[in-house]
N, C-alpha and C positions, 0 to 999 in steps of 0.2 A: 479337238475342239478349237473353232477359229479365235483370232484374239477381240478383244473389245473393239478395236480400232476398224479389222475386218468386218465384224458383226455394223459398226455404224453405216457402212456403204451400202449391205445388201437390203432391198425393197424389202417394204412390210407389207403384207397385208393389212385389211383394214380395219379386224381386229385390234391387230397389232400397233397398226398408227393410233387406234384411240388407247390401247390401252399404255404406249409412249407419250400419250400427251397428259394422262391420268398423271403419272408416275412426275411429268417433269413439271405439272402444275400443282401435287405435292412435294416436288423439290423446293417449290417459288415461297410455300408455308410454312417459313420457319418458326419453333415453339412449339408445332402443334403434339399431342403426347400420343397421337393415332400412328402404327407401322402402317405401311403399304403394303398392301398383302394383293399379290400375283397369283390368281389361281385359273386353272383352265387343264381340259381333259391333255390327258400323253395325246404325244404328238405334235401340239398347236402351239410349240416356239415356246414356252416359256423360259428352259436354260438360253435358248438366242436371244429371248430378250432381256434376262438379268445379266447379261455381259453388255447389250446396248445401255441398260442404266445403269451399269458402273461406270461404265464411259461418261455419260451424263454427269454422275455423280462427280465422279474424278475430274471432269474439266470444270464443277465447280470449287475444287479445294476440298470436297468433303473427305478423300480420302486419303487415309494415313500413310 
């Protein structure tokens, strides 16, 4: 499995870029008491992209 840092450089599809901008415009909402919930059929990147929102997350201090 590549690292988060990897995962940031490789192209999205364009799934993928709306559903990176979903994720990183519920980063922007803090308080709100909603999870993000990432769903989508095997296959279609979802562990690629909860390693690109950890990245996210992580370059904003969220993680411990």
């Amino acid at each position: 499995m590549p690292s988060p840092a990897a995962a940031a450089g490789t192209p999205l599809t364009d799934d993928q870029r709306c559903a990176t901008e979903a994720f990183s415009a519920w980063l922007q909402a803090p308080g709100q008491a909603e999870p993000f919930l990432l769903s989508g059929y095997a296959g279609t990147g979802k562990t690629f992209l909860s390693m690109r929102f950890l990245a996210l997350a992580d370059a904003k201090g969220l993680c411990w």
